[in-house]
C-alpha positions as CSV (number, residue, x, y, z in Angstrom):
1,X,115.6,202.9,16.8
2,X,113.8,199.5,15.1
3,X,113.0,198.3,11.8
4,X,109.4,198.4,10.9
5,X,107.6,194.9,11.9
6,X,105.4,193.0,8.4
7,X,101.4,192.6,9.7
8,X,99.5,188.9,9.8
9,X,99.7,186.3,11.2
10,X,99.4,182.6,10.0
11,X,98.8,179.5,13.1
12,X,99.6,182.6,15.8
13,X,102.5,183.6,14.3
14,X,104.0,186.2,12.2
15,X,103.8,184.9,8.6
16,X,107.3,185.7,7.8
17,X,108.2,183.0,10.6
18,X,107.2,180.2,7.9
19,X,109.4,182.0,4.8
20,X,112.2,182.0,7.2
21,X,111.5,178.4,7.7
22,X,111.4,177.4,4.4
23,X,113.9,179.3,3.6
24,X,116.3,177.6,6.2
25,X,114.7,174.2,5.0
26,X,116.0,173.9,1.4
27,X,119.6,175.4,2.7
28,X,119.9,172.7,5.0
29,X,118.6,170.2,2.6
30,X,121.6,171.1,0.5
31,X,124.0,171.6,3.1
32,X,123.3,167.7,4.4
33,X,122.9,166.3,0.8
34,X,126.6,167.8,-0.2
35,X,128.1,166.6,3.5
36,X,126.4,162.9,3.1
37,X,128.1,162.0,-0.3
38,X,131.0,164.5,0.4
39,X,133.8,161.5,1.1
40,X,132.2,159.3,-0.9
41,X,133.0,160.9,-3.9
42,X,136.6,161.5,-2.2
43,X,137.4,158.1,-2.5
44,X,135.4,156.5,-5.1
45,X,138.5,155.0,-6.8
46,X,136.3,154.9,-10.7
47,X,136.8,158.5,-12.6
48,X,134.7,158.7,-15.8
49,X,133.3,161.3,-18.0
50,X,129.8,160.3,-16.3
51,X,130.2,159.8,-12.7
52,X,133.1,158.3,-10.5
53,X,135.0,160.0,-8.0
54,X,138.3,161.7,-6.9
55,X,140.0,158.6,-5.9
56,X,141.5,159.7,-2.3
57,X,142.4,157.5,0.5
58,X,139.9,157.4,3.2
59,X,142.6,159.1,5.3
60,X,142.6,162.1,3.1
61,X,138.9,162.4,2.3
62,X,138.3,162.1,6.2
63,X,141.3,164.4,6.9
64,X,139.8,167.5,4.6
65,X,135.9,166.4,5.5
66,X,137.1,167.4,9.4
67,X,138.7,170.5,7.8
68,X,135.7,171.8,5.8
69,X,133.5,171.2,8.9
70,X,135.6,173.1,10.7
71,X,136.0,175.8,8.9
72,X,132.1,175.7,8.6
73,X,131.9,176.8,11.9
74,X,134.5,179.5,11.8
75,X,133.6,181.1,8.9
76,X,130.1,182.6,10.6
77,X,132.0,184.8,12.9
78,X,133.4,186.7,10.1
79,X,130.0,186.3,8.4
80,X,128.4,187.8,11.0
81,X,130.7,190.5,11.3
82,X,129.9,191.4,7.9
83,X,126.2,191.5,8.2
84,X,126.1,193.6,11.9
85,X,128.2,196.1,10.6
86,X,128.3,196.5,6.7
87,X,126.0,194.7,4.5
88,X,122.5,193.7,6.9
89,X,121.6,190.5,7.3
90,X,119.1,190.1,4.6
91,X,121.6,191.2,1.7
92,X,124.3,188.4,3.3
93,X,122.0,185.7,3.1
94,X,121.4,186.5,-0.5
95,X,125.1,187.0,-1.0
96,X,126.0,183.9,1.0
97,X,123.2,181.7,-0.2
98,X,124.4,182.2,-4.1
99,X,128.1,181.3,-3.6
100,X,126.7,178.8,-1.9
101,X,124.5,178.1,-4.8
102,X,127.5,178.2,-7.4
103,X,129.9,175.8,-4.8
104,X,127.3,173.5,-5.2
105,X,127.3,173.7,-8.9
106,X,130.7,173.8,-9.2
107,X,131.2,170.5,-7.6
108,X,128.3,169.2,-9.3
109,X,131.0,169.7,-12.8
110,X,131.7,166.6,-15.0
111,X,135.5,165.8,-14.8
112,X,135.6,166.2,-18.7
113,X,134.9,169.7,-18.2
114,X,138.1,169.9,-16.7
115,X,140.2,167.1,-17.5
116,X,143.6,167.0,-15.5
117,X,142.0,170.2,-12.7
118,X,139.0,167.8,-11.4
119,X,141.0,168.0,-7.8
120,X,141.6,172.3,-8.6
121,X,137.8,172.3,-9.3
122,X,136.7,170.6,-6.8
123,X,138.8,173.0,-4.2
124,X,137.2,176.3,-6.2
125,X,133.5,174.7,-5.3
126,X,134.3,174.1,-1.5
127,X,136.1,177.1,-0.9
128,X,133.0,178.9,-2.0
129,X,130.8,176.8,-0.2
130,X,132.7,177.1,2.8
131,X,132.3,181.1,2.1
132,X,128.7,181.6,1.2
133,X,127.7,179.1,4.4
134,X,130.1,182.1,6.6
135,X,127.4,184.6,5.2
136,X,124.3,182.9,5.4
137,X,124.2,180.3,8.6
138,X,124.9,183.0,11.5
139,X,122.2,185.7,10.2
140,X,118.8,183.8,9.2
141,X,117.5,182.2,12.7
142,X,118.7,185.7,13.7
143,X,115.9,187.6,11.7
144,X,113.6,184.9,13.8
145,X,114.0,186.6,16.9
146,X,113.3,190.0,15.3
147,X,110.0,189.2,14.4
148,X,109.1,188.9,17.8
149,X,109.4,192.1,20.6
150,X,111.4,191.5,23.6
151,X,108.7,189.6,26.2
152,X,106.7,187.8,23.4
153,X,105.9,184.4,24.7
154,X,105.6,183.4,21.1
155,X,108.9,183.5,20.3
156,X,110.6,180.1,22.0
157,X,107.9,178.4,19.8
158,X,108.6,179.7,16.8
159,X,112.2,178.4,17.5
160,X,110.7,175.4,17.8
161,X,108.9,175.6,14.1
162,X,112.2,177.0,12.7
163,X,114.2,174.1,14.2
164,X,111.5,171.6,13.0
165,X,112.7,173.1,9.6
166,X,116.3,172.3,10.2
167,X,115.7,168.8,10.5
168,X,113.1,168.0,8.0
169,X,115.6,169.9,5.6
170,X,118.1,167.2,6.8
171,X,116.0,164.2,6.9
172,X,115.1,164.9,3.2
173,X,118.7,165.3,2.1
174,X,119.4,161.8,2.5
175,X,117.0,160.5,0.5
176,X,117.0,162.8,-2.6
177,X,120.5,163.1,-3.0
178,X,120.8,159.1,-3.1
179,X,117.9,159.1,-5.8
180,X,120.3,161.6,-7.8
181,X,123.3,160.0,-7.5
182,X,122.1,156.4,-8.6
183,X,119.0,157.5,-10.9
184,X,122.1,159.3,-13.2
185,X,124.4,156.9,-12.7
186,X,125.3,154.3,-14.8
187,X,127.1,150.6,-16.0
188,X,130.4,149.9,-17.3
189,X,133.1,147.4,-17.8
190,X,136.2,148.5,-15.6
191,X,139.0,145.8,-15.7
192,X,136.7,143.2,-17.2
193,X,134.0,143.4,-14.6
194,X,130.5,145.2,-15.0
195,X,130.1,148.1,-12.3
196,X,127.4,150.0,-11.5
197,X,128.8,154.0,-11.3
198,X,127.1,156.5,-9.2
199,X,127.1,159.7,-10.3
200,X,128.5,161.7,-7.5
201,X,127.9,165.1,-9.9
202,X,124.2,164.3,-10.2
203,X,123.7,164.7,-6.0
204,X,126.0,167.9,-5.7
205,X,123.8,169.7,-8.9
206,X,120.7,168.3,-6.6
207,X,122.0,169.8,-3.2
208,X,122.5,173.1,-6.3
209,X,118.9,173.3,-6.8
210,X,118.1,173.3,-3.1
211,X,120.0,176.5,-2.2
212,X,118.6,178.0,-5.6
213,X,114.8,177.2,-4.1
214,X,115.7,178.7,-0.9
215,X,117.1,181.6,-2.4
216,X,114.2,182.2,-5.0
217,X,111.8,182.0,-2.3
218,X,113.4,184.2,0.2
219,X,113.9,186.8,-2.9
220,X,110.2,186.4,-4.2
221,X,108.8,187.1,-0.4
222,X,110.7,188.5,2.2
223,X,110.0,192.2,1.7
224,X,106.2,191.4,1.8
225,X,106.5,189.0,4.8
226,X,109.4,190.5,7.0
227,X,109.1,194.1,6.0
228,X,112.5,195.9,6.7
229,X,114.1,193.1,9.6
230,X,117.5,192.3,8.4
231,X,117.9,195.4,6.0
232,X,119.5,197.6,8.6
233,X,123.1,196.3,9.4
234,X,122.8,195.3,13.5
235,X,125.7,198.0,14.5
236,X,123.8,200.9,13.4
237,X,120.7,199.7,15.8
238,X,122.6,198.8,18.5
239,X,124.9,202.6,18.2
240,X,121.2,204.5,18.5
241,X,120.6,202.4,21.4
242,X,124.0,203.1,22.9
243,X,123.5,206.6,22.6
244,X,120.2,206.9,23.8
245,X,121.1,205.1,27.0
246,X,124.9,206.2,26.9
247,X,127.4,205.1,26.9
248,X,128.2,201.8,29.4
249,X,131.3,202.1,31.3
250,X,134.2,199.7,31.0
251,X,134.7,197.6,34.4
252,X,137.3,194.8,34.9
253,X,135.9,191.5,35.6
254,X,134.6,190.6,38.8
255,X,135.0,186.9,40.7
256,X,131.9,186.0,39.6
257,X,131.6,186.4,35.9
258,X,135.5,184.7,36.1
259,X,134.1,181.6,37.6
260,X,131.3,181.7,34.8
261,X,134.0,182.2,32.2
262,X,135.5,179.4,34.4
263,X,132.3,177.5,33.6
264,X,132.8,177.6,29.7
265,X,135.8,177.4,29.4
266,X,136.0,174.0,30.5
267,X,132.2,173.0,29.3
268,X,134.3,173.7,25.6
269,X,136.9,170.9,26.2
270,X,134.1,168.5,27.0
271,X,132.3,169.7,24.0
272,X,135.0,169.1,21.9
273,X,135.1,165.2,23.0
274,X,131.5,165.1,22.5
275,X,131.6,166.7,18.5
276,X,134.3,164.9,17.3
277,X,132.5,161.4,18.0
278,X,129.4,162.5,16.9
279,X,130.8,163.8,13.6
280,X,131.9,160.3,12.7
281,X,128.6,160.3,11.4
282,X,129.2,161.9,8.0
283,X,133.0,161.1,7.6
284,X,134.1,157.3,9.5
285,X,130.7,155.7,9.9
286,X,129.6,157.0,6.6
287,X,132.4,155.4,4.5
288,X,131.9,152.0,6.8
289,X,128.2,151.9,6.3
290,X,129.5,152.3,2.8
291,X,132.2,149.7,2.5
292,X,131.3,147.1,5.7
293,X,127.1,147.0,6.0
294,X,125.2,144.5,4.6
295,X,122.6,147.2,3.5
296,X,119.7,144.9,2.1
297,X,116.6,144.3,2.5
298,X,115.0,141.6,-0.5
299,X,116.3,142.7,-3.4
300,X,117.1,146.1,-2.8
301,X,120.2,147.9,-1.7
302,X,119.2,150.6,0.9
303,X,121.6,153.7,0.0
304,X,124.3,154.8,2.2
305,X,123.1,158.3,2.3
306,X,119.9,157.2,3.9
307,X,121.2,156.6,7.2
308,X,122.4,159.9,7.2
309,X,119.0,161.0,7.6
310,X,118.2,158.8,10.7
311,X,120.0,161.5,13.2
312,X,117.5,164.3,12.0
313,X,114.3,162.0,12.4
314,X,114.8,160.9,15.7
315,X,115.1,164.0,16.5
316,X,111.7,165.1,15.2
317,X,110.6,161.9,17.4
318,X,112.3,162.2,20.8
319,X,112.5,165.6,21.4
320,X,108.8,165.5,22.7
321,X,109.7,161.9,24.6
322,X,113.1,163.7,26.1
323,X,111.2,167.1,27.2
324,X,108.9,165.4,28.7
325,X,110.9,162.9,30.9
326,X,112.7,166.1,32.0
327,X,109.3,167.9,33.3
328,X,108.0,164.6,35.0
329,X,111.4,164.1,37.2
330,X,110.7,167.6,38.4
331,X,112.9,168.7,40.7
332,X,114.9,165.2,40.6
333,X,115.9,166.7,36.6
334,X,119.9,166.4,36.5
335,X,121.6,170.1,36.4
336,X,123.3,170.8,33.0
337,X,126.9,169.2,33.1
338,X,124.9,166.1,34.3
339,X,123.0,166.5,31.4
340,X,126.2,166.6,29.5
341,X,127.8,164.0,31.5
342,X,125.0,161.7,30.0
343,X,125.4,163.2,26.8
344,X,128.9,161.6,26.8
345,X,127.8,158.7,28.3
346,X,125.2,158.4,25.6
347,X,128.1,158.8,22.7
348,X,130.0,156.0,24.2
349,X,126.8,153.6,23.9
350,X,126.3,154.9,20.7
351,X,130.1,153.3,19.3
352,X,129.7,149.9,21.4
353,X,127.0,149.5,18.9
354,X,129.8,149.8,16.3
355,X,132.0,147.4,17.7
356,X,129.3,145.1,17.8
357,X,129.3,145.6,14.1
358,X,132.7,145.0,13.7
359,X,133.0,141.7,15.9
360,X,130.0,140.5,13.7
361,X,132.1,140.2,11.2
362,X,134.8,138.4,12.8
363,X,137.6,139.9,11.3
364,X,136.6,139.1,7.7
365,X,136.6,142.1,5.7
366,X,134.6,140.2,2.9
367,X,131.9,139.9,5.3
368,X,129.3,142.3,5.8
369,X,127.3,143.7,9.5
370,X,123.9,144.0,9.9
371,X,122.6,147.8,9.6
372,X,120.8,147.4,12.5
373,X,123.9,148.2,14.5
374,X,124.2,151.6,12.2
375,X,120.7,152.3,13.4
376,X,121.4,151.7,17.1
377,X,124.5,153.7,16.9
378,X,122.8,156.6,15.4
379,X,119.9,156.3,18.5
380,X,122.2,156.6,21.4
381,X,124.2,159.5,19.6
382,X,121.1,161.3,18.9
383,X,119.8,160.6,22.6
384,X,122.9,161.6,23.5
385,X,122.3,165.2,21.4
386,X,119.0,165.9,23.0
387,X,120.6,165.9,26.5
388,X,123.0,168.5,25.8
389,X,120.0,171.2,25.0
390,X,120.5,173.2,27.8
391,X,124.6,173.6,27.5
392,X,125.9,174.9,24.7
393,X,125.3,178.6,22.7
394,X,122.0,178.7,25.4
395,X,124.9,178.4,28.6
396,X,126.9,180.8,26.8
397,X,124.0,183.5,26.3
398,X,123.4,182.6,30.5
399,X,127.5,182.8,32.0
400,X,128.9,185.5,29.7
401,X,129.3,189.3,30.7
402,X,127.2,191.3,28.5
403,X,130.4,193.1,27.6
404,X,132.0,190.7,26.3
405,X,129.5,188.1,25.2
406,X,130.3,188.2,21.6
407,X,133.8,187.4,22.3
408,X,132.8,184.4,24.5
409,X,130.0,183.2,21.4
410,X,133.0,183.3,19.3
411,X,135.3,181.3,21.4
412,X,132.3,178.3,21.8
413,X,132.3,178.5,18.0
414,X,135.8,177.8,17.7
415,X,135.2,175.3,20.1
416,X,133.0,173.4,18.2
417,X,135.1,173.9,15.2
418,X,138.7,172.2,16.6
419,X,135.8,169.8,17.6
420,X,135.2,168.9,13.6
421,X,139.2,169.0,12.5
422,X,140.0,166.5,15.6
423,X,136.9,164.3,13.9
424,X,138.4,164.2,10.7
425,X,141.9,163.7,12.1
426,X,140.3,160.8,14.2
427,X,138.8,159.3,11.6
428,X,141.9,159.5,9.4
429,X,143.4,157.1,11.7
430,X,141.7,154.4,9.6
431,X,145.1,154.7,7.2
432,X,145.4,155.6,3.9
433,X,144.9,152.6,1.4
434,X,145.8,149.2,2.1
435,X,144.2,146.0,2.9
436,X,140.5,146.0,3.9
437,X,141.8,143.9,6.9
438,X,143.8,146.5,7.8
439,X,141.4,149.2,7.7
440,X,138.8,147.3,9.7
441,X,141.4,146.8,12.2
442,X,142.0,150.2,12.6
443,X,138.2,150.9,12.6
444,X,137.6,148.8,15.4
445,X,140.3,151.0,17.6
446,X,138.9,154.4,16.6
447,X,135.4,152.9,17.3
448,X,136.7,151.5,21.1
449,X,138.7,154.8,21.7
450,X,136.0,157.2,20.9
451,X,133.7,155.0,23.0
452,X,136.5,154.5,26.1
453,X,136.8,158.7,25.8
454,X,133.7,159.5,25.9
455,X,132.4,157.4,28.6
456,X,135.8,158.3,31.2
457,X,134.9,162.3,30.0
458,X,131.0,161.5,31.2
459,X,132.3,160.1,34.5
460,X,134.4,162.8,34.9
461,X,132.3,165.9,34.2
462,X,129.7,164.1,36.3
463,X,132.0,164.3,39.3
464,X,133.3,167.7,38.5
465,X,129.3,168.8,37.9
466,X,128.7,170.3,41.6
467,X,131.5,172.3,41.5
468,X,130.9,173.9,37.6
469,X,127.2,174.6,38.9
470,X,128.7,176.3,41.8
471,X,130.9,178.8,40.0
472,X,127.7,179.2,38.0
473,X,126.4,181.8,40.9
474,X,122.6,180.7,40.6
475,X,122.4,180.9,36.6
476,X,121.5,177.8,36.3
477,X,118.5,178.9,38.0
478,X,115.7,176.9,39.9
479,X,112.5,178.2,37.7
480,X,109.9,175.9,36.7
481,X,109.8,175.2,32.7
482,X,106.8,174.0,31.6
483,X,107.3,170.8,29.2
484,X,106.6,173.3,25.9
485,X,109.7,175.3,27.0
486,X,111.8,172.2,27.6
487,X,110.7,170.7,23.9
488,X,112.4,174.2,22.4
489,X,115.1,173.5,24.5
490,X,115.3,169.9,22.9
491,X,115.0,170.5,19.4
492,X,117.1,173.8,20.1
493,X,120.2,171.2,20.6
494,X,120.1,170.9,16.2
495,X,120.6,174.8,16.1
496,X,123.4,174.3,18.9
497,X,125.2,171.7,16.8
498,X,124.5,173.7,13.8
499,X,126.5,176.5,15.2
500,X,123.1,178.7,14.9
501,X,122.5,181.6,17.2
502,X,119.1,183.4,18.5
């Protein structure tokens, strides 16, 4: 049993390939734009009836940014649940996409709308983001695959486009949502002294319109571009195929697939280290580009929320330059926990380049760093990224039993969420209030700790590497890739961090 397949093709490829893209676009544009100003508002101390925030300490806003991120990636197994074997895949990323949709707007509420429940509101809107994203992220890079039969060489490229998608929605986010927030925002006299008040509402109503264009434009065309995929609810296919090929026997596990399961199990602890650095990036190193960076350039103050663009675009730029470094060493390219040993490696770099920042300022927490360590920071981590394309959801799909390779997705998932609590819990370390002193302090030991962990974890996992690839049983596999495969692979490593199967 199948769904019936739309007709035309646009560039070589099923037209509905480039609705699904745009689709996914504007949802990750809003997704990003939310999670770059999301502690910013926490802790903006100024409450007003036109901008200001909620006036948390860093701890706390850093604390609940690790739990929504979390729960981000938690929240697509039940998602996903839903859409295999109730509601289809196409009706949950409608359903998913407008809570996501009224989250946004919710957040996006003046405080005088609600004066005393700003904190009650708030929770209402992330709650229902956190609940529409469980519905919509696991189901649309699904309906990619099912444009494409079983065998079509087409389809790893059009996971490249769709990833392309992922991270121009991301690159975008930084930029718009910082026009919002300071186009709408305004002067006043606090204490006697003229401040300039974003308007933290202004970027969550923008991040609002985002998911309402992706949603408008995935209502407007899918049934004319992808025909019936995603209508018929996965568990329904999958029971006609069961019973057309009967029914497959139940067998213990053999010593194999253990020492595959083996394999993951202890890729996930790695995995963990490796997140919960790199998701600094929106929660620690966001609020100390924020607070510590000397962020201009003439006259003009370069937004915070721009660097959180940088990860995306050098993506888009060395992902090609990555792929094909791994082609030319041939059979000299490093296995897959090398990969990841690097990866770690990479991560560690990455926060040197933060303590650098730090001792540039000499202890004064008057005094600001130069961005350029931000920008250096944000290179190695996203070097560091692209070298753990071939681990991840694609080393799941390779080491788990057929039987039970739902259970073992799941597991990486929650993975990679304890990976985003441990972030936020990390970066809560920086204290809650107190002198600036202090808190730079405190920043400089999360910044050497991360780096110290990650590098010892790389040295490790590249001494354990011959051994994981062992229990592997051959699945690492010695075929030749040619350097297009390898570039899905790369830019495939924004869909792994995503949390976004195929």
């Amino acid at each position: 049993m199948s769904v019936a397949k739309p007709q035309g093709t646009m560039l070589g490829h099923p037209k509905g390939l480039f609705l699904l893209f745009t689709t996914e676009l504007w949802e990750r544009f809003s997704y990003y734009a939310m999670r770059a100003i999301l502690v910013l508002y926490l802790v903006d101390q100024v409450q007003t009836h036109g901008g200001g925030g909620l006036g948390w300490t860093q701890a706390d806003a850093l604390s609940l940014y690790g739990t929504f991120t979390g729960l981000v990636y938690l929240t697509p197994l039940i998602g996903g649940w839903l859409a295999d074997n109730i509601l289809g895949q196409r009706k949950s990323i409608y359903i998913g996409g407008a809570l996501m949709a009224i989250g946004q707007f919710t957040l996006a509420a003046p405080h005088a709308w609600f004066p005393g429940l700003e904190t009650t509101v708030f929770y209402i809107g992330l709650g229902t983001l956190i609940l529409g994203n469980g519905l919509f992220k696991p189901n649309i890079s699904t309906m990619v695959g099912d444009l494409y039969e079983e065998g079509d060489h087409r389809r790893d490229g059009a996971f490249t486009i769709f990833y392309m998608g992922i991270n121009l929605g991301a690159a975008l986010s930084g930029f718009i949502v910082a026009w919002a927030y300071t186009q709408f925002g305004h002067t006043e006299i606090v204490d006697g002294k003229e401040i300039f008040i974003n308007n933290w509402q202004a970027g969550f109503f923008c991040a609002g319109i985002g998911m309402v264009v992706s949603l408008i434009i995935q209502f407007l065309f899918a049934q004319r571009l992808l025909g019936d995929i995603g209508t018929v609810p996965a568990a329904k296919l999958d029971k006609a195929e069961s019973e057309a090929n009967g029914e497959v026997r139940k067998e213990p596990l053999t010593k194999i697939e253990r020492d595959r399961i083996k394999v993951i199990m202890v890729m996930g602890l790695f995995t963990v280290i490796f997140w919960a650095g790199f998701e600094q990036a929106g929660g620690l190193m966001n609020l100390f580009t924020n607070d510590f960076t000397d962020r201009m350039i003439g006259g003009w103050e370069v937004p915070t929320t721009y660097f959180q663009s940088l990860n995306a675009i050098f993506i888009v730029i060395f992902a090609p330059v990555i792929a094909s470094i791994w082609i030319r060493l041939g059979k000299n390219e490093p296995n897959s926990p090398v990969k990841f040993a690097l990866g770690l490696i990479l991560l560690g770099i990455g926060f040197l380049f933060m303590i650098g920042a730090v001792l540039q300022m000499g202890g004064n927490p008057d005094a600001k760093s130069s961005m350029w360590w931000l920008v250096g920071a944000y290179f190695f981590h996203t070097m560091g990224e692209l070298c753990l394309s071939p681990i991840g959801l694609s080393m799941v799909t390779k080491l788990a039993p057929l039987r039970i390779a739902s259970l073992m997705m799941g597991t990486w998932f929650l993975f990679i969420a304890i990976a985003n609590k441990v972030g936020g819990i990390v970066g809560s370390f920086i204290g809650h209030g107190g002198a600036k002193e202090e808190q730079l302090a405190n920043a400089m030991s999360i910044f050497a700790g991360i780096a110290i962990t990650a590098a010892a974890s790389g040295i490790l996992l590249y001494f354990m590497a011959d051994k994981l690839v062992d229990w592997m049983h051959g699945a690492e596999g010695n075929e030749k890739h040619t350097e297009e495969q390898i570039l899905e692979e790369e830019i495939a490593v924004t869909a792994e961090h995503e949390g976004i199967k195929h």
